[in-house]
C-alpha positions in Angstrom: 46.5 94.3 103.3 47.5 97.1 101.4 50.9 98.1 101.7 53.3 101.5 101.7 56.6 102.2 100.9 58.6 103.1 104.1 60.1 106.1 103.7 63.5 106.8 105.1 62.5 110.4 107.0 59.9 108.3 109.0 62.3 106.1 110.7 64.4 107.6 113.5 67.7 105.8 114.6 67.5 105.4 118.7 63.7 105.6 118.7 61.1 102.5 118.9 59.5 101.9 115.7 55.6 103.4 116.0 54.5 100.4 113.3 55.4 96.6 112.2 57.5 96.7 109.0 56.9 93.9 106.3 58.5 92.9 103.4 57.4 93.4 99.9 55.4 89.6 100.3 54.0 91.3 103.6 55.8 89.1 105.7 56.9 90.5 109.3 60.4 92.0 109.6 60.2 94.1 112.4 58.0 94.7 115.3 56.4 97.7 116.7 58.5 99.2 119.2 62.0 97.9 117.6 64.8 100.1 118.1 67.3 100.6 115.4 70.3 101.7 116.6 72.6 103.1 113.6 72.4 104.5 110.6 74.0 101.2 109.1 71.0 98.9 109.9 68.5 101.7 108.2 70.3 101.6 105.1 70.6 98.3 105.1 66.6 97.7 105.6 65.6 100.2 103.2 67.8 98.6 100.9 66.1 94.8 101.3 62.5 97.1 101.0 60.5 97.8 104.1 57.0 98.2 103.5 54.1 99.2 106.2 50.3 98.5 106.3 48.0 101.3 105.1 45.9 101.6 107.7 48.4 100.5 110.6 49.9 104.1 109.4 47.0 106.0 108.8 46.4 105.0 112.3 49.2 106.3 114.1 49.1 109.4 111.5 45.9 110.4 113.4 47.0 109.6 116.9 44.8 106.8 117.4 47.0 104.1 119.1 50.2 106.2 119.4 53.4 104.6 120.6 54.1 105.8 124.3 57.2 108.3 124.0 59.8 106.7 126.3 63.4 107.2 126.7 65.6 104.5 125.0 69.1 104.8 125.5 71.0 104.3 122.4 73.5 100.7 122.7 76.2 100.9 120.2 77.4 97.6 118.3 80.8 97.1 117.9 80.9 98.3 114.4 79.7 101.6 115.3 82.5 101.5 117.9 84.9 100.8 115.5 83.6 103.2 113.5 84.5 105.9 116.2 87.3 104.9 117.5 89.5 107.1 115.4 87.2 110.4 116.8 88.1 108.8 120.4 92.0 108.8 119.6 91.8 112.0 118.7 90.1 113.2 122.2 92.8 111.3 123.7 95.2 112.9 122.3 94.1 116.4 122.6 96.1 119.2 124.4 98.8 116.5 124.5 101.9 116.3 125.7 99.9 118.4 129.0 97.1 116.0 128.6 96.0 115.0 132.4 96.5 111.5 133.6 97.9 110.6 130.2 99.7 107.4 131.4 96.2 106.1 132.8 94.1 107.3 129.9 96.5 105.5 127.3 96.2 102.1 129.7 92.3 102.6 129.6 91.8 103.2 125.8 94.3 100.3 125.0 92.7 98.0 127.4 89.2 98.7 125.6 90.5 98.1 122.1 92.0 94.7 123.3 88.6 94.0 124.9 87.0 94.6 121.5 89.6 92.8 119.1 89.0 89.8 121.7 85.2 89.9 120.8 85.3 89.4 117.5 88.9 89.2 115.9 87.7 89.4 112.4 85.7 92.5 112.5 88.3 93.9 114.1 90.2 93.2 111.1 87.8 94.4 108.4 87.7 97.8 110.4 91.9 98.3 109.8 91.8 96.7 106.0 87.7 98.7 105.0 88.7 102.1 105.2 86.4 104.3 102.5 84.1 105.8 104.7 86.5 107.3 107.2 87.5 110.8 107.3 90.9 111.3 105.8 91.8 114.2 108.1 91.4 111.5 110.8 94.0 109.7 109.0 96.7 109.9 111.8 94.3 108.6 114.8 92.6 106.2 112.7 95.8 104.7 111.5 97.0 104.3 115.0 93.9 102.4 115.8 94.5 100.0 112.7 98.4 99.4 113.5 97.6 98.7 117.1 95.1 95.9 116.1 97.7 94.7 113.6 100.5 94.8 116.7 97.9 92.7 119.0 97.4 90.3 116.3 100.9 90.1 115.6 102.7 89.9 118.9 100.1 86.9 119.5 100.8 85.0 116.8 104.6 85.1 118.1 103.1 84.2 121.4 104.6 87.1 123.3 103.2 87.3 126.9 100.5 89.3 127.1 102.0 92.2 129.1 104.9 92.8 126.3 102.0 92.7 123.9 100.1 95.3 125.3 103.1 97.3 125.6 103.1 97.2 121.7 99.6 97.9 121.6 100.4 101.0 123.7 103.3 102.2 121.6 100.8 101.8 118.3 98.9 103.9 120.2 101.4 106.4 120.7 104.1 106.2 118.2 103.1 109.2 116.1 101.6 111.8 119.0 103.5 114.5 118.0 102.3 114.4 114.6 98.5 113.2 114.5 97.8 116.6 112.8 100.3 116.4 110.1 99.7 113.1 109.1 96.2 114.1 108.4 97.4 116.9 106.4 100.0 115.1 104.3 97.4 112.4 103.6 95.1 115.2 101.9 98.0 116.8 100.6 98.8 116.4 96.3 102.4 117.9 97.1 105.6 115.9 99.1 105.9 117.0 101.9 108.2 120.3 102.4 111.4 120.5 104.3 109.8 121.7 107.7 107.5 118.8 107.7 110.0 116.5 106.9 112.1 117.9 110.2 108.7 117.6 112.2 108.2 113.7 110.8 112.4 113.2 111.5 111.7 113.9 115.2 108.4 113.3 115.8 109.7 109.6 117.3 111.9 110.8 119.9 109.7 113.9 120.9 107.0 111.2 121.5 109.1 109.2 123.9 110.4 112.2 125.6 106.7 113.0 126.3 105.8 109.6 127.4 109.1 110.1 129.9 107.6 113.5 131.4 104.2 111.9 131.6 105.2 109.1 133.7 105.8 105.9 131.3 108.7 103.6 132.8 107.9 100.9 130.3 111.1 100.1 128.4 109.1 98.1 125.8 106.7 101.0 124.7 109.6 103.3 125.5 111.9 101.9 123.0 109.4 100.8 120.6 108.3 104.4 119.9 111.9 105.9 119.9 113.1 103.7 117.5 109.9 102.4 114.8 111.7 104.6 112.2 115.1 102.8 112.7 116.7 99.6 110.4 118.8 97.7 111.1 121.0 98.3 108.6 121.2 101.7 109.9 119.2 103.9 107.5 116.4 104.4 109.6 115.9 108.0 111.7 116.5 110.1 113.9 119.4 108.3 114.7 120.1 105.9 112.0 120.9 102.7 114.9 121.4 99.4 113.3 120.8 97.6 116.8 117.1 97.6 116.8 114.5 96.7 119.6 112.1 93.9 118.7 109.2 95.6 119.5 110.0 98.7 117.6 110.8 96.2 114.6 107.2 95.1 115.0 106.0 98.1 115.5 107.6 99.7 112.4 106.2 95.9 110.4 102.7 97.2 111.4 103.4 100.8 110.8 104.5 100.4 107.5 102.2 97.6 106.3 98.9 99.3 107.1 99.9 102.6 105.6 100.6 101.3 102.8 97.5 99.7 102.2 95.6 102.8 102.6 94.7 105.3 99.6 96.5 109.2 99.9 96.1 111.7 97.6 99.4 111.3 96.2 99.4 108.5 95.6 97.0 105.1 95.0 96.3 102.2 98.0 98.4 99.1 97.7 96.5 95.9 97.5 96.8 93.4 100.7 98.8 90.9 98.6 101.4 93.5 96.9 101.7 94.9 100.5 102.6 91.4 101.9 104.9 90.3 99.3 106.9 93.8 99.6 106.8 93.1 103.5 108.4 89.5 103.5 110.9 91.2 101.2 111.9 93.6 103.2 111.7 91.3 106.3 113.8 88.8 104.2 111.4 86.0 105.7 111.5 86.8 109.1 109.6 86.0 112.0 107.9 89.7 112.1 106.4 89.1 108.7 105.4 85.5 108.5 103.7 86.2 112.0 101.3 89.0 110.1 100.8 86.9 106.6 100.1 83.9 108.6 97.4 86.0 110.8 95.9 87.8 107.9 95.6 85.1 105.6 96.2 85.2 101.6 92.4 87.0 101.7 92.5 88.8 104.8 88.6 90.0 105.8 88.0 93.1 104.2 89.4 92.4 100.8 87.4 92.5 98.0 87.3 89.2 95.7 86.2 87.5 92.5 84.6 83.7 93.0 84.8 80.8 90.1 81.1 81.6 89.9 81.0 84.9 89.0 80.6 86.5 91.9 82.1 89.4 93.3 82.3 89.5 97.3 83.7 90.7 100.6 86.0 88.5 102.7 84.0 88.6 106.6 85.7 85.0 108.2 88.9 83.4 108.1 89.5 80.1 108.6 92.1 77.4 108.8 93.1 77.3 105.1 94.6 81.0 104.5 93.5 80.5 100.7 89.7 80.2 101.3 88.0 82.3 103.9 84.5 82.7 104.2 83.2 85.3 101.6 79.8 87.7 101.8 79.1 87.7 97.7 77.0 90.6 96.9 76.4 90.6 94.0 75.1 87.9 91.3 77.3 85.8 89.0 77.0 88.2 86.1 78.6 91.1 88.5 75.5 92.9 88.9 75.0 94.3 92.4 72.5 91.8 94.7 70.1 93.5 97.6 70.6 90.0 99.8 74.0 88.7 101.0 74.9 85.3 100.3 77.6 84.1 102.6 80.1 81.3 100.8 82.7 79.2 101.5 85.5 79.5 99.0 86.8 76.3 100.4 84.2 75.0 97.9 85.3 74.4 94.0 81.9 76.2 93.2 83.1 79.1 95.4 87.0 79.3 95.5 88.7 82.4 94.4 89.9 83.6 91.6 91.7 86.7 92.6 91.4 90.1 94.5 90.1 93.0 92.8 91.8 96.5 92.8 88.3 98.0 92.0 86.4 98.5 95.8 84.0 101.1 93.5 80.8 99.1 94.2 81.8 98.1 98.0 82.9 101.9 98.8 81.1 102.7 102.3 79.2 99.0 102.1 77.8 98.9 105.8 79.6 96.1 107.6 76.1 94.5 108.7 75.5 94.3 104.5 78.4 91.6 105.0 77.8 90.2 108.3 74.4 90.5 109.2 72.0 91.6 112.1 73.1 89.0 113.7 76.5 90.0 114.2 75.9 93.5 115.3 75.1 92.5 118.6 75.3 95.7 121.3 79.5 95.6 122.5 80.0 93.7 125.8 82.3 96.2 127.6 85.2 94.9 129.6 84.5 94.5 133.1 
């Protein structure tokens, strides 16, 4: 059997495969008629070398056993949904606060994302901590979408009833919706910010709660916990500096600040999960707020970038019960040098346990998430019913 080189303009995302696809030793990968479904799982074949047989091609080239055209709907996997969901905050949020049936559109898109956390907590989690490929204008819905799964988490880990922890969920969702645009701005921006966007950021938590009033909300939880995520309790906090803080909003703002701190502006460099943490407890003196988000992260949250005893340098995918040693996809080989097949290893092993996180995400930037998890786990998204 004589094999080609697949190239990547012959393969169409959404549409069945007209050919089988081997492997470099010929063996069977795919099957004529397969459907790849994102741009993810191309790159990530390509890259572990799809090869198809000479004359299987020549065959199709020439029409002689074509593939019946046939409309296959495309399924999304739950990484490409998280992928999106940032682009689906921001339709949300358009033409807001005169946004139609705002209330019942806010219930909807939090009830989704608490459907999807629920199917897989841990790739929920690598979506809020991986962050490179996303667009950085997006930065304001995306980081709603990453502090909301970091509320869910957190408010169940300090077994709130669900209904008050959905009411987080939706003030996540809607703490900053007066300011989605700036935030994107100020992210891309290598200036501070000037005195009239500091007013819009000073009011922007108020003017969201007044809009959440006119649309309908009579929530005191989400009410409250978007006036006040800017407040302290020792009164320094804004717009009006009260030092008797709501709970929620003091989760809320332990979310906020925690997952904006881990994520890279152009002012100014991304903190690493650990330094974040440590500065978090800190600040929360011990508190229940941030031992409930340390002990539901983990030491080596999934997402974080790692260095094994072997040499190996890997992404974190799984936790498990020991917050030091999580499951780790290594890719690349114990001299460093970047692998084409994922090896998934338990740290909890002395062969495999960590060494430390590393600062440099250079060789993971825009790593598809089914390089770390595998086919297996891109399974099409079970919507809620």
């Amino acid at each position: 059997m004589k094999l080609l080189r697949l190239p990547r303009f012959k393969v169409h995302v959404g549409k069945p495969l007209p050919w089988n696809v081997r492997d470099e030793q010929s063996n069977l990968l795919l099957l004529r008629g397969h459907v790849i479904d994102s741009e993810h799982q191309l790159e990530l074949l390509l890259l572990r070398g799809a090869f198809v047989d000479a004359q299987e091609a020549r065959a199709v080239e020439l029409h002689e056993a074509p593939l019946p055209e046939r409309s296959i709907p495309r399924v999304l996997n739950l990484f490409g949904l998280w992928d999106r969901s940032g682009d689906e905050m921001r339709k949300l949020m358009l033409k807001v606060p005169h946004t139609p049936g705002l209330v019942e559109r806010v219930e909807v898109f939090a009830a989704d994302l608490i459907a999807r956390v629920d199917q897989d907590v841990d790739i929920a989690l690598y979506h809020a901590i991986r962050q490179e490929s996303e667009d950085p204008f997006l930065y304001g819905y995306n980081h709603a979408v990453h502090t909301a799964i970091l509320c869910l988490l957190m408010a169940r880990r300090l077994q709130w009833p669900e209904a008050r922890a959905a009411s987080l969920v939706k003030a996540a969702i809607t703490m900053n919706m007066a300011v989605l645009d700036l935030q994107g701005q100020l992210s891309n921006q290598d200036v501070a910010p000037w005195e009239s966007q500091k007013a819009l950021l000073r009011r922007h938590p108020q003017e969201a709660a007044d809009w959440l009033v006119q649309a309908g909300v009579d929530d005191g939880d989400w009410l409250r916990a978007v006036a006040q995520h800017h407040e302290r309790p020792d009164g320094t906090g804004y717009p009006q500096g009260l030092s008797d803080v709501s709970e929620v909003a003091l989760a809320l703002r332990t979310a906020d600040v925690f997952m904006a701190r881990i994520t890279v502006r152009k002012l100014r460099s991304a903190m690493t999960l650990q330094d974040a943490a440590k500065q978090m407890f800190r600040e929360d003196q011990g508190g229940a707020l941030s031992s409930a988000v340390i002990k539901e992260l983990g030491i080596f949250p999934p997402g974080d970038v790692v260095r094994l005893v072997s040499g190996e340098i890997g992404v974190v995918m799984r936790r498990t019960d020991k917050v030091k040693c999580p499951i780790v996809a290594a890719i690349t080989d114990v001299a460093g040098r970047p692998t084409v097949h994922t090896e998934h290893r338990d740290t909890a092993l002395p062969a495999f346990a960590i060494v430390e996180a590393v600062a440099d995400r250079t060789l993971v930037a825009r790593l598809p998430p089914e390089r770390v998890y595998g086919f297996a786990s891109a399974a099409p998204y079970a919507a809620p019913s």
